[in-house]
C-alpha positions in Angstrom: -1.5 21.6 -18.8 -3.6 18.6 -18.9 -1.2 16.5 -17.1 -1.1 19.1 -14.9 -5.0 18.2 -14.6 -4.7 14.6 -14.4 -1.8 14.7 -11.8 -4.2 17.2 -9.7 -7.4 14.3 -10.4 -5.1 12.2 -9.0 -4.5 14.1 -5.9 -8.0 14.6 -5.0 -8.8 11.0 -5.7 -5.9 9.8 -3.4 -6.8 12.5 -0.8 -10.4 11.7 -0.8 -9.7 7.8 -0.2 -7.5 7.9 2.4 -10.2 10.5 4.2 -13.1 8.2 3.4 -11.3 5.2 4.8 -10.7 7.3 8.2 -13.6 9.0 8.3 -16.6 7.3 5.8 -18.5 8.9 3.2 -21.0 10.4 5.7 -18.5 12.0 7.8 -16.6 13.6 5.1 -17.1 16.9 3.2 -16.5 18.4 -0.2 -14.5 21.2 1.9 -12.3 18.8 4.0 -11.1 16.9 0.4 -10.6 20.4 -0.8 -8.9 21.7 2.0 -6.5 18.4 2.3 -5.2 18.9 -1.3 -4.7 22.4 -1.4 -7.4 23.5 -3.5 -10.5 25.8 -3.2 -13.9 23.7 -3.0 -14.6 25.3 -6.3 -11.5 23.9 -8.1 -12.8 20.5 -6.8 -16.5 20.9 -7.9 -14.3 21.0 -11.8 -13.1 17.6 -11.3 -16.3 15.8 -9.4 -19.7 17.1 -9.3 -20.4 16.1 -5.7 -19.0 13.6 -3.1 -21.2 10.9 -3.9 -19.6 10.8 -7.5 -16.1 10.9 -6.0 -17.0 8.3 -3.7 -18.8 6.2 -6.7 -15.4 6.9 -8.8 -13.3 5.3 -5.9 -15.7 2.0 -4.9 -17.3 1.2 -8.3 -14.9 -1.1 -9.6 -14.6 -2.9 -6.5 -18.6 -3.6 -6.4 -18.4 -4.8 -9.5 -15.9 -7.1 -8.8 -17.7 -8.2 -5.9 -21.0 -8.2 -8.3 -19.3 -10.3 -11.0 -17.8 -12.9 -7.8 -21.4 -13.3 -6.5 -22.9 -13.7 -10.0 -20.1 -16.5 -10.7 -20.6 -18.5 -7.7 -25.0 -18.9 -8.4 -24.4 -19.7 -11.8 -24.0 -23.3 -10.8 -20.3 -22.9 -11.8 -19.2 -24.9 -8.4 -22.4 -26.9 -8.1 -20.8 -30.3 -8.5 -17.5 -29.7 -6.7 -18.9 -27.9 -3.3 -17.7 -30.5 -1.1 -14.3 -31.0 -2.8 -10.9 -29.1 -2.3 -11.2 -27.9 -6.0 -14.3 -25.6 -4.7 -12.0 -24.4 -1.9 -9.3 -23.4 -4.2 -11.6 -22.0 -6.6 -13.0 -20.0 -3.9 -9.7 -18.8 -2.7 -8.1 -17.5 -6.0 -11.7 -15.9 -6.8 -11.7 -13.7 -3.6 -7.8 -12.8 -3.9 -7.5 -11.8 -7.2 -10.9 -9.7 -6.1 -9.0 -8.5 -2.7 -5.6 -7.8 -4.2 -7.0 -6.2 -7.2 -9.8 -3.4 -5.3 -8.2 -3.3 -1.6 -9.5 -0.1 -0.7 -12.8 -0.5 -3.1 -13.9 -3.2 -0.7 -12.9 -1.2 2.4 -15.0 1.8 1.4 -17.9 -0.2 0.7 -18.1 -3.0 3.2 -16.7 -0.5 6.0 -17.4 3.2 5.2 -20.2 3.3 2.8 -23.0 4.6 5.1 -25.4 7.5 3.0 -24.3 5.2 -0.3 -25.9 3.1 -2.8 -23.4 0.5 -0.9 -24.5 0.7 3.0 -26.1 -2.2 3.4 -23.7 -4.2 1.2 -22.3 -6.2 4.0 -25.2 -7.3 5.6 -26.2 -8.7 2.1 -22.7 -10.4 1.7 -22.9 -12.2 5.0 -26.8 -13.2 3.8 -25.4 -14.4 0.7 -22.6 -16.5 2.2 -24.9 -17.8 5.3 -27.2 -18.9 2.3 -24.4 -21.4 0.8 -23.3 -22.2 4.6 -27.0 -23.9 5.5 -26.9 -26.5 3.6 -23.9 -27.8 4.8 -25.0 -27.9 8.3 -28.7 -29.0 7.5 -27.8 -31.4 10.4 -27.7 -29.0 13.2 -30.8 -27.5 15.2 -30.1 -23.7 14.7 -28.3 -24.3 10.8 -29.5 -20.7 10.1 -28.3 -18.7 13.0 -24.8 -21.0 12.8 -24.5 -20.3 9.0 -25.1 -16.5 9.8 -22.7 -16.4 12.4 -19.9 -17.9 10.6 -20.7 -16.5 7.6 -20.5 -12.7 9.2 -17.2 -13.8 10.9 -15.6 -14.9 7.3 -16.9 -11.2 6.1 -15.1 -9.8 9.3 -12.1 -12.0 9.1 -11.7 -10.7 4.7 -12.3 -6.8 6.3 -9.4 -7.5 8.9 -7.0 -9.0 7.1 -7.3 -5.8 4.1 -6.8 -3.4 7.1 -4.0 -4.8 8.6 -2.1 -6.7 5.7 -0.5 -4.7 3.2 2.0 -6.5 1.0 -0.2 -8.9 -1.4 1.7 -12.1 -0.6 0.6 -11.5 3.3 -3.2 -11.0 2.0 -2.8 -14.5 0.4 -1.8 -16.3 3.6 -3.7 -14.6 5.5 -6.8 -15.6 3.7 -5.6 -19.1 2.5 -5.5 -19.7 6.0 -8.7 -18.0 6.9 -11.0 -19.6 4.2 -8.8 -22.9 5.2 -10.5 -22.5 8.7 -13.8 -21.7 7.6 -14.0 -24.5 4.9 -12.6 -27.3 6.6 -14.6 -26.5 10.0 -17.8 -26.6 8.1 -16.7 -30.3 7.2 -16.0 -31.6 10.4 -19.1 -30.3 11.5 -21.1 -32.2 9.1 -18.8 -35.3 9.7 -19.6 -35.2 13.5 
């Protein structure tokens, strides 16, 4: 019986992303998950409480991830490699283990997480990354709004490539060659 349980936790977990991811968190209901796997809205409310802990249940582990990343790069941990190609490959097996390991996590929450603890989580990201940007363009006029800009087209770029790219060796390139972009375009700005 229990794996009968677990099989059916499954099912609602499974059915609840792939309606999240179409729909988001605020345009989805308790009785739409229900009804998409076959179950009365009471049956669900035995497994999950309410949507937000379903949704919670689904994007945690992600955020953490994404928590633990942030946490990793102000901790001075890359402070005396920034410039080098070290930093850049540092940077690029952080975010893909992070990417390959919580695909849909990071979806729900950068794309889908409107009405959650997580809405504004983008914005923030792009903040955080324009933050680390700045300084390398200290040159320029308008190093903020530059270092915004690119920073909220690398966020884009990471939320394109998990919705289109499913096999984990086509996330790598793709993001290899995206962070490549990004990283070595910041230099020759500075050089010029």
């Amino acid at each position: 019986m229990q794996v009968l349980k677990d099989e059916l936790r499954h099912r609602i977990l499974l059915e609840s992303e792939h309606l999240f991811l179409q729909r988001g968190y605020d345009r989805t209901s308790m009785q739409m998950i229900a009804d998409k796997v076959n179950i009365s809205k009471g049956n669900l409310y035995h497994y999950f409480k309410n949507k937000e802990e379903l949704f919670y249940e689904l994007t945690d582990s992600a955020a953490e991830g994404l928590k633990n990343l942030i946490l990793r790069s102000r901790s001075g941990r890359f402070s005396n490699i920034a410039d080098s190609r070290e930093f850049q490959l540092l940077l690029q097996e952080e975010i893909l283990s992070l990417l390959l390991a919580e695909k849909y996590g990071l979806l729900l929450i950068m794309e889908q997480g409107k009405g959650t603890r997580y809405e504004h989580l983008r914005p923030t990201m792009v903040a955080l990354i324009a933050e680390q940007i700045e300084p390398l363009l200290s040159d320029e006029e308008n190093a903020l709004l530059l270092a915004q800009i690119m920073a909220d087209n690398l966020v884009g770029g990471i939320i394109q490539i998990l919705k289109n790219r499913v096999r984990p060796r086509e996330v790598r390139v793709c993001m290899n060659r995206l962070l490549d972009y990004h990283t070595k375009g910041i230099h020759a700005l500075r050089v010029e």
